[in-house]
N, C-alpha and C positions, 0 to 999 in steps of 0.2 A: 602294357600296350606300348608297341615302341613310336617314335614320333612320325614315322611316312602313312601309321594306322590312323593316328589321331586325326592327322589332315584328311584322310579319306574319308573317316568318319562323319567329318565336322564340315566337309563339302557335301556329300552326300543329304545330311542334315538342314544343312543351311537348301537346299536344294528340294526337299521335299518340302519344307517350312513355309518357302517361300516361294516356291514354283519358278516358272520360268519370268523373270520382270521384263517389258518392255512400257515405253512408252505411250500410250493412245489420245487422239486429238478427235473426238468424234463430234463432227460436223465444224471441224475449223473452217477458216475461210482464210485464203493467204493476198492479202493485195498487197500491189507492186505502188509504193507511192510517185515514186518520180520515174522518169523515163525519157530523161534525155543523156548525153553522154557524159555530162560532169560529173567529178568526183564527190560523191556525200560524206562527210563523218559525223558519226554520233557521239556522244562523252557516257560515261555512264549513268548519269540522272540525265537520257534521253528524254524518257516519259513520264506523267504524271497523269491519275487519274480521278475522276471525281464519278460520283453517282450516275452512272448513261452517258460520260464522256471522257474522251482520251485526247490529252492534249500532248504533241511534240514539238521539241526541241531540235536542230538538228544547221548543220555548219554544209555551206555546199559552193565547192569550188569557183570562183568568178573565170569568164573566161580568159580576163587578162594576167591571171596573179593573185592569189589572196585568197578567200575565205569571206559571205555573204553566209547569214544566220537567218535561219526561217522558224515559222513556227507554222503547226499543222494542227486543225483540231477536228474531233469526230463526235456527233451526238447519233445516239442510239434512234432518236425519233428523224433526224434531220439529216444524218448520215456524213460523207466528209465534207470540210469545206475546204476551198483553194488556201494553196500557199501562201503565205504570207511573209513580208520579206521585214523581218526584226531589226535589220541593221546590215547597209551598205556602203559605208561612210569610209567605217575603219577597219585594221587588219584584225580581224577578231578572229576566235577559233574556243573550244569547248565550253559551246553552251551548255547549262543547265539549268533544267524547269522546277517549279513546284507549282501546284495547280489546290485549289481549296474552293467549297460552294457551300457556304450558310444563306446568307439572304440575297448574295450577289455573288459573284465568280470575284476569285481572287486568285490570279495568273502571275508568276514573278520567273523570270528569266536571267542569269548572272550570265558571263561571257569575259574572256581575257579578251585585252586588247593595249599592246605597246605597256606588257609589264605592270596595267592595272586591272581592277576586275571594276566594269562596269554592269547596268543593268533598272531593270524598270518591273512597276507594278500597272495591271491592267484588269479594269472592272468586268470587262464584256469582249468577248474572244472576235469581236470584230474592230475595237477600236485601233486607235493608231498607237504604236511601241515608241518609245521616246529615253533612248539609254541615256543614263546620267553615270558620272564617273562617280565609284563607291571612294575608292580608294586614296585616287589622287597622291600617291606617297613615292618616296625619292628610290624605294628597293623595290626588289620583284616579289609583282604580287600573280599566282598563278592558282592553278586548279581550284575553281568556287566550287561549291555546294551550298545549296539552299533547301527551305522546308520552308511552309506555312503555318504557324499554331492559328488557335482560335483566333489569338488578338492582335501577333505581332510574324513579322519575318523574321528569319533566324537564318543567316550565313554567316559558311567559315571560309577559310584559302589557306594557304600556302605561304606566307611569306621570308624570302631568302636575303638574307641579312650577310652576303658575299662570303657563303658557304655555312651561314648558321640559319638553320629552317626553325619557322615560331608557327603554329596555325593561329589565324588571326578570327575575331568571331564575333559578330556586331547581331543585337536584336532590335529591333525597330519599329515603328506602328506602319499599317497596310498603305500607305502613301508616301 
């Protein structure tokens, strides 16, 4: 069998095997969170979710310059609640969340800002956010990631040592 049969074959195959694939979203629902003219970015740990709730993260343009960090959350029984503004202070830009619920919510949010990674733990998705500087160090500290375990917080970054990169990675208790 020469090689232009094999691939007929092995389409043909692949195509009976597997029929036609498309994607299906049955009974999505699409909502539009913001709706004014500012610019929004997301980082890739946008979202995090816990049991009946979806909490986000997310950077949204100031109209003078710069970069405001919100956070958005949604319960299943209580539906969305307003924006909430994480930090307007300083130039920040790629938040990211981790979200965890045992016997209380356990919400933690990283954020660059001026070369350091800042960031806060929060019990209850309505309290006040309160960034404290993680880092505080003389090189560049960029792109966080965080997670929540059972017991402790776990974030890494990015840090540039004037063209040599190390990832940096602190574990910590929920406070």
């Amino acid at each position: 069998m020469n090689t232009s049969y094999r691939f007929i074959f092995a389409a043909v195959s692949a195509f009976v095997f597997f029929g036609q694939a498309c994607a299906q979203f049955d009974g999505a629902v699409w909502y539009t969170l913001t709706v004014d003219t500012l610019e929004e970015g997301i980082s890739q740990q946008a979202l995090a979710t816990t049991p009946y709730q979806l909490h986000i993260a997310y950077a949204r343009e100031r109209s003078g310059g710069g970069w405001d960090i919100y956070y958005r959350f949604y319960d299943m029984l209580g539906g969305w609640m307003d924006d909430r503004v994480v930090e307007s202070g300083m130039p920040c830009s790629r938040p990211v969340i981790a979200a965890k619920f045992t016997d209380e919510f356990d919400i933690a949010i990283l954020t660059e800002s001026n070369y350091d990674i800042y960031g806060c733990i929060i019990h209850d998705p309505t309290e006040p956010w309160e960034m404290v500087n993680i880092t505080d160090s003389p090189v560049v500290d960029m792109s966080p990631t965080v997670a929540l375990g059972d017991t402790a917080l776990h974030a890494a970054w990015i840090m540039d040592f004037d063209g040599t990169y190390k990832i940096a990675y602190i574990v910590g208790s929920n406070d």
